[in-house]
N, C-alpha and C positions, 0 to 999 in steps of 0.2 A: 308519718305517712310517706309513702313513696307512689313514684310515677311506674305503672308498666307500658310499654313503649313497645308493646305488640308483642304476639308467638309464633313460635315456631313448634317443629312436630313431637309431642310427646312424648317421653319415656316412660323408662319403669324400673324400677328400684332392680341393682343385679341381682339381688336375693331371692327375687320372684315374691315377697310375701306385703307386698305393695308399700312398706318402708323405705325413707332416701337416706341414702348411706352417707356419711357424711368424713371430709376430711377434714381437721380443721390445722391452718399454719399461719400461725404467731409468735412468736421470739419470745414471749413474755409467757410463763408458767403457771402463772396466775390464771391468765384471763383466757389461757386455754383448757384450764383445770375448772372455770368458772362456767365458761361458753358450752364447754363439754355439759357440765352438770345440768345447764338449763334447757337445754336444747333435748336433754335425755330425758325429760320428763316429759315431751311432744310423742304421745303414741306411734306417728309415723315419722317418726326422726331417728338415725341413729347413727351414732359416732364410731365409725370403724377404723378410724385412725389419727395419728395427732404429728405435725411437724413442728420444728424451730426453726427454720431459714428455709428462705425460696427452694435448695438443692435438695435437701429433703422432703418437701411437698413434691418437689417433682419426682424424685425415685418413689414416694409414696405411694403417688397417684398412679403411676406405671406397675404396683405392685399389687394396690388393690382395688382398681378403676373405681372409686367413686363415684357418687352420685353429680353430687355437690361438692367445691371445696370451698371453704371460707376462709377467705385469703386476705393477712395484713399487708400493708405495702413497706413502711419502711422496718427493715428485717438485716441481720450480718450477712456482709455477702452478696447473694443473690436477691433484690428486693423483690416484692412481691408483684412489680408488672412482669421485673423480664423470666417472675416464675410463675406467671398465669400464662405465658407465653410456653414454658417449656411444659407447664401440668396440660395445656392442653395437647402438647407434640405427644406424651409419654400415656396421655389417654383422651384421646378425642372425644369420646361419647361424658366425658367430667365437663360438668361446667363451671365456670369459678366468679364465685360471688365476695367483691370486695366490700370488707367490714373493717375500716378502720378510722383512726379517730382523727386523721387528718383529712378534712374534708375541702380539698383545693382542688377547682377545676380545672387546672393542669392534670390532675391527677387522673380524674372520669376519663380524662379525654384520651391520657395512655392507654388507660386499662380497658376499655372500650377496644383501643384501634388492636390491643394486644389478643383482644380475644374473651376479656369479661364478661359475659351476661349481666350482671348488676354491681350496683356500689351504692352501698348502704354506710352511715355513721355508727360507731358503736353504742352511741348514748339513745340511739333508736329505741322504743319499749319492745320487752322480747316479745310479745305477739306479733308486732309489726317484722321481727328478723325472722319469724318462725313463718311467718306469711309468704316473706321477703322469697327462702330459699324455696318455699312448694312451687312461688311462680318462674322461677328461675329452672326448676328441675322441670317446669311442666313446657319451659322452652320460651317464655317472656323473658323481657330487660326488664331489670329494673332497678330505678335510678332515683337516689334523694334529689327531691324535687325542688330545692334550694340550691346545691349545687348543679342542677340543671341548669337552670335558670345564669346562675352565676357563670358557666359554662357559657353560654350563649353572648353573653355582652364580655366574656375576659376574651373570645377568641383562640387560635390554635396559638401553641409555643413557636415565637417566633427565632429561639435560638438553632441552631444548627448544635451535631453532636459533639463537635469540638468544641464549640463555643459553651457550652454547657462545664467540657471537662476540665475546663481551663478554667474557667470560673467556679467549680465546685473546687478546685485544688488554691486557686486563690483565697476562697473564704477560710483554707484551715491555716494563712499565714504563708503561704507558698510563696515566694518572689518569682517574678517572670524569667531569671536565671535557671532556675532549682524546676520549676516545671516544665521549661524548656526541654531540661537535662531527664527528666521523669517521662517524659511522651515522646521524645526523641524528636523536637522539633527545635529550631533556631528561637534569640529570645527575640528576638526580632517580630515573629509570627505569632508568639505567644502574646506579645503586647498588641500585637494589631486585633488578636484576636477576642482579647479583653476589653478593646474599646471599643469592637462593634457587638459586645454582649450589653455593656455600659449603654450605648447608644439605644438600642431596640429595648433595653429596660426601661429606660430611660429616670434613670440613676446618676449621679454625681461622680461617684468614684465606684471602683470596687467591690470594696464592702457595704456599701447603701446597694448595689445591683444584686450580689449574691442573695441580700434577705430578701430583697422583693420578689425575685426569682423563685426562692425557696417559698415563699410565702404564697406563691400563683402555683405552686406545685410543677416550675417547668426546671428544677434540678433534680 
């Protein structure tokens, strides 16, 4: 089940033949070669295009303005906020509907501020995803209603975007010398800036911050 959380003004398939065009980008082959397949068997569905990474959905969608795009988030490269972000610069009238299988309210809350229409789970049943994109193209949000909810009591990311980078380069083994030397900042500022991501996690060390973090979806 999902939440729709109001409309806005209608469209209409670019095709004119009252079909939603659809793009679909996810890194994985499978489950685009999968999404594709079920989705094509909804009379007014239709797949006109397919990406691997956020830069590709975005020239995609600049190429063949979709309807809908159905967008993973963690993807190589460009992940899929800051490329619901660029799909909607490269085609404004595309709306992009988040389906993935990482359902953290850090995440809604990007993809939301980035310019998403809906954010859906992948393990939703296809009726409900096939629902999901008509209310989305018809100019509703719409939002799993668990991670709403979860949304509402985790709050916004309280890290800043340094304090994020520092800390995502931490979690792969980085020492505050070595990412100092990577961001072009003193290590001095790199540890200050590690203990006030520790602190607002509220985490012990580190790497107890970076999972929690990663785990509220605000890395």
């Amino acid at each position: 089940m999902v939440i729709d959380t109001g409309a806005g003004p209608r469209s209409i398939g670019a095709a004119g033949d009252g079909r939603i065009r659809l793009l679909l980008a996810d890194d994985q082959a499978l489950v685009r070669g999968a999404l594709g397949a079920l989705l094509g068997l909804e009379a007014d569905l239709e797949v006109v295009g397919y990406a691997a990474d956020g830069g590709e959905a975005a020239t995609r969608a600049g190429e063949l303005t979709p309807d809908v795009c159905l967008m993973d988030i963690q993807m190589p490269g460009m992940d899929g906020i800051a490329a619901t972000d660029a799909v909607r610069a490269a085609s404004p009238q595309t709306r992009v509907l988040i389906v993935t299988t990482f359902a953290r309210p850090g995440y809604l809350r990007a993809a939301l501020e980035a310019g998403a229409s809906g954010f859906v789970v992948k393990d939703a049943p296809p009726e409900e995803l096939a629902d999901a994109i008509r209310r989305v193209h018809r100019g509703h949000r719409v939002v799993d209603p668990a991670l709403a909810e979860a949304s509402l009591f985790e709050g916004a990311n309280p890290l800043t975007e340094r304090e994020r980078q520092v800390l995502r380069r931490a979690s792969e083994g980085l020492t505050a010398p070595a990412i100092a030397a990577e961001i072009f900042l003193s290590a001095g500022t790199v540890r200050n800036l590690l203990s006030s991501a520790i602190g607002k996690v509220g985490a012990e060390n580190r790497t107890s911050a970076a999972r929690l973090a990663f785990e509220k979806g605000w890395l």
